[in-house]
N, C-alpha and C positions, 0 to 999 in steps of 0.2 A: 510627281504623278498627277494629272490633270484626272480630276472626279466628273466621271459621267451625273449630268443632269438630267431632270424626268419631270415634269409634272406631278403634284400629288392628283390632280383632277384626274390624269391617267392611272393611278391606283385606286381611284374608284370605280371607273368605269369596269376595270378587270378583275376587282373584288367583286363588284357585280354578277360578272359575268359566273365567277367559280363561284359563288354562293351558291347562282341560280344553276348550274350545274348539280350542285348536291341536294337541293330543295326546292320539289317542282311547288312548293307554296308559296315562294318570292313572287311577289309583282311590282313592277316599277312605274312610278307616275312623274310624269315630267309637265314641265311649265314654259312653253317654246323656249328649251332652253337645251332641249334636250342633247344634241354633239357639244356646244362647249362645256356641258359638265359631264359629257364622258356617258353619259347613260345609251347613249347611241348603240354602246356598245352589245349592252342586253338587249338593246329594242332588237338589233340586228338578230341576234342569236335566240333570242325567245319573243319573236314578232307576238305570238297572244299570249304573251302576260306582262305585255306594255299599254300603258294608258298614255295619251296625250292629252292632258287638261286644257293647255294654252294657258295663256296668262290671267290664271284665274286662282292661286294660289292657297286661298281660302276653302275654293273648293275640292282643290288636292288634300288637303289634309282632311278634309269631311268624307271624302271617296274612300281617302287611306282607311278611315277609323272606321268605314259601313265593312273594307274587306278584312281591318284585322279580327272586328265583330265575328267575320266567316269562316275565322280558322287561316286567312293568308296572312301573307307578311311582306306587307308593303313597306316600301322605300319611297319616300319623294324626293326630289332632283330639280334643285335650284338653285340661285343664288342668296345668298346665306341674308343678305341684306333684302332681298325681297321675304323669304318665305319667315322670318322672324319678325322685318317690318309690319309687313301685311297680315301674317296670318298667327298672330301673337294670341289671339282669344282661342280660336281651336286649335292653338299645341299647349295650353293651359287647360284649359277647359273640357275640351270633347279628347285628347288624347291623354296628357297627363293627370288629369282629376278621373281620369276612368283606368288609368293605367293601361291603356291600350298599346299592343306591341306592334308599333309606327314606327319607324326609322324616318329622319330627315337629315335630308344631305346637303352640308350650306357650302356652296363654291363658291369660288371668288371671296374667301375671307382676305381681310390684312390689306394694305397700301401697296403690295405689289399688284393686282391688278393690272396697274400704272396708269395708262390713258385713256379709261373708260373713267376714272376720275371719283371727284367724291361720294355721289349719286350711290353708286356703284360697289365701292371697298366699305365691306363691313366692319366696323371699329369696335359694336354694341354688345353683337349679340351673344358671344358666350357669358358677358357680364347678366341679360338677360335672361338669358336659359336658366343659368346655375341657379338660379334664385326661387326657379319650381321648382317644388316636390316630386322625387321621384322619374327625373332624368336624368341619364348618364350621358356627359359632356366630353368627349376626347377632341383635341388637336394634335393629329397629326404630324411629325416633323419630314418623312419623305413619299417615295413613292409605295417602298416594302412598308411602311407603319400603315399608311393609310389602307392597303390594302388588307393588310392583316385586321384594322380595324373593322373593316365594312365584313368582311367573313366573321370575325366575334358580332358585330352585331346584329346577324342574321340568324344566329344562333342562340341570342340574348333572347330573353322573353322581358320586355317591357320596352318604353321609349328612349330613344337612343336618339343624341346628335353629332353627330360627328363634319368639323369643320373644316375646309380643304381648300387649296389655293392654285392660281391658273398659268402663272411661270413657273417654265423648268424651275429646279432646286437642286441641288448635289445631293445625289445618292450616296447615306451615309450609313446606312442600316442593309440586311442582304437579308433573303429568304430562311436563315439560319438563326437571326435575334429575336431574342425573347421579345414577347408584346403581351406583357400584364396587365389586362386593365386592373386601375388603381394601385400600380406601381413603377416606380423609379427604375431608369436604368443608370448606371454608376457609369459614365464612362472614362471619369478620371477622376482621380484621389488625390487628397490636399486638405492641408490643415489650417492656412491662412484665412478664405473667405470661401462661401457655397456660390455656384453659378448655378441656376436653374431656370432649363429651357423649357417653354412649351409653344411646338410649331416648328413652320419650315424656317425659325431664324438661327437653328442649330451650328451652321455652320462660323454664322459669327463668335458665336462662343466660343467652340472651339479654337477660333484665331485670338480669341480674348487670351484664352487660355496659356497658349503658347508665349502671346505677348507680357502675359504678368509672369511667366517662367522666363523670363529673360532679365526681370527686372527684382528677378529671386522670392516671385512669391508663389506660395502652392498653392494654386486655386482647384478646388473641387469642382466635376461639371454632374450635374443632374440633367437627364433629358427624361421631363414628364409629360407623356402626352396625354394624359387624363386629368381632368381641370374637375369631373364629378365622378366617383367619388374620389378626393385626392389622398395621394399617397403621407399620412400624418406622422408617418414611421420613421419615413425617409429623410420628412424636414425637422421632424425632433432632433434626429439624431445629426443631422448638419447644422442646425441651432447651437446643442450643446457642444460638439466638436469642434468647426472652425469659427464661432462665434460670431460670425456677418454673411449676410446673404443678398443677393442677388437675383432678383427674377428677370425674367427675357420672354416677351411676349410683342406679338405684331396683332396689337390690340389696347382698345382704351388701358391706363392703369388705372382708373379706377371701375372698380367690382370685377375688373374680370382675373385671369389667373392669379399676376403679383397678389390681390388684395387676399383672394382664397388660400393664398398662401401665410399669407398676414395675420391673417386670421386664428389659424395653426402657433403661429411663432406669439401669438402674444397670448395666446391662454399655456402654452407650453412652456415655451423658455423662449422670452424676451432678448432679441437681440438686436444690434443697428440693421437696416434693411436698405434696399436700392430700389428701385424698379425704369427699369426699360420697358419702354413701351410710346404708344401714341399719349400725348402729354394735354389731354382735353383742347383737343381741335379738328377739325375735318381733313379728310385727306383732300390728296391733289391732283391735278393728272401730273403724270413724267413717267421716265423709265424707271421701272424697281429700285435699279441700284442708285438712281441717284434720288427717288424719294427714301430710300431708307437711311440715307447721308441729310438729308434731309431733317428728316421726322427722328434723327439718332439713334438708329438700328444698328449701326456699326460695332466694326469688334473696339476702337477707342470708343466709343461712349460705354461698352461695357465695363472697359480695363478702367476709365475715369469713375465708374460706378462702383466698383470692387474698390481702389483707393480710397473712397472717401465713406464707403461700410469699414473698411478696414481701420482709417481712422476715426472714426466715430466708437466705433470697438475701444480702443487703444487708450481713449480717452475716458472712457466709463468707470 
């Protein structure tokens, strides 16, 4: 059965749109940026409660914090690597030290991108974010989570970032799946070692999956799309159970999901760990699939990840 692909950046724009449907207080502020991250979508449908900032990023989020000040509920609409790069002091500062309920919306996360190139694919910033007080951090893994996200966080009273990517991805989730923030969803059970996704790399997983059932081992799959507040429940209880884990993230491993996860597992229960992920280097240009063969996004560097948590286990 070939799986329909979708962009997540097209589940923002449509979460948009149905947010701002149920709540004439949404306002949207974009950063000439605004069709490739999908916000086009609201401009279109609610022409006066769009701002067009231009490439001035710093001053979107000062805009955002005057209207959440007024009772709105703005969204900003960028690329995840500019509006983190750039405007790092007012979403510390003037949004999350005041708890202001701003949304920012970071596209173009992860190395698929492809050939708009290093400049461009953000590797940092969920490691950055996590690290202030009092934001909630989700990566989405399709086009139904992201959407589902952006409607929770319109709803959400505080800062919110939610981070989303610009190639199609296989629709793996449907209008029908749960979407908790700060919880796991189980999609397969297994007592050998924990797989845990967060982002559009899900599908690899899942082919990991299949491949270490071939090779007779039960791997469990976690897909978490929430990196702030994380699910501690979920990896206790995969710590204790199949005693190795796995994280899968299309982002630095260091500080960002695998580590928050790390985090968890060593004050909890101590088990061998893996991490997937970009390996402290810059990204590239090329096509997706062949920078994630690349930078070892595949379902083998996962299944070679689980083998060698699983002997590390074995040997303890």
């Amino acid at each position: 059965m070939t799986l329909q692909v979708k962009p997540t950046r097209d589940g923002y724009g449509d979460g948009l749109v149905e947010a701002g449907q149920r709540d004439e207080r949404i306002v949207v502020l974009g950063a000439d940026l605004t069709g490739s991250t999908r916000a086009d979508r609201f401009a279109t449908r609610f022409p006066e409660r769009f701002v067009e900032c231009g490439i001035a990023e710093q001053n979107a989020l000062n805009i955002a914090s005057g209207l959440a000040l007024a009772g709105k509920i703005p969204f900003v609409s960028t690329y995840a690597v500019f509006v983190v790069g750039r405007a790092l002091d007012q979403i510390r500062t003037t949004v999350c030290y005041s708890q202001l309920n701003v949304k920012i919306a970071g596209a173009h996360g992860g190395i698929s991108v492809g050939a708009d190139g290093a400049t461009h694919q953000a590797l940092e910033d969920v490691a950055t974010l996590r690290a202030i007080p009092g934001i909630t951090v989700i990566v989405p893994c399709d086009y139904y989570e992201t959407r589902k996200a952006i409607v929770w966080a319109a709803e959400h009273e505080g800062p919110v970032y939610v981070r989303f990517g610009r190639e199609p991805v296989p629709v793996l989730t449907d209008e029908t799946t749960p979407f908790v923030v700060g919880k796991a969803q189980l999609l397969q059970d297994g007592t050998d070692v924990t797989i845990i996704n967060n982002g559009p790399v899900l599908k690899e997983c899942l082919d990991a999956v299949a491949l270490l059932q071939e090779q007779g081992i039960a791997a469990r799959l976690l897909n978490m799309p929430t990196v702030k507040p994380i699910d501690r429940e979920a990896i206790i209880r995969a710590a204790r159970e199949t005693g190795a884990i796995v994280t899968v993230e299309e982002h630095q491993v260091m500080g960002g999901f695998g580590s928050a996860v790390a985090e968890v597992v060593v004050q909890e229960a101590p088990v061998p760990m893996r991490f997937i992920g970009i390996q402290d280097r810059f990204g590239e240009s090329g096509e997706p699939e062949e920078l994630f063969a690349a930078f070892g996004l595949k379902a083998q560097n996962i299944v070679a990840a689980a083998c060698e948590a699983i002997a590390a286990k074995k040997a303890c």
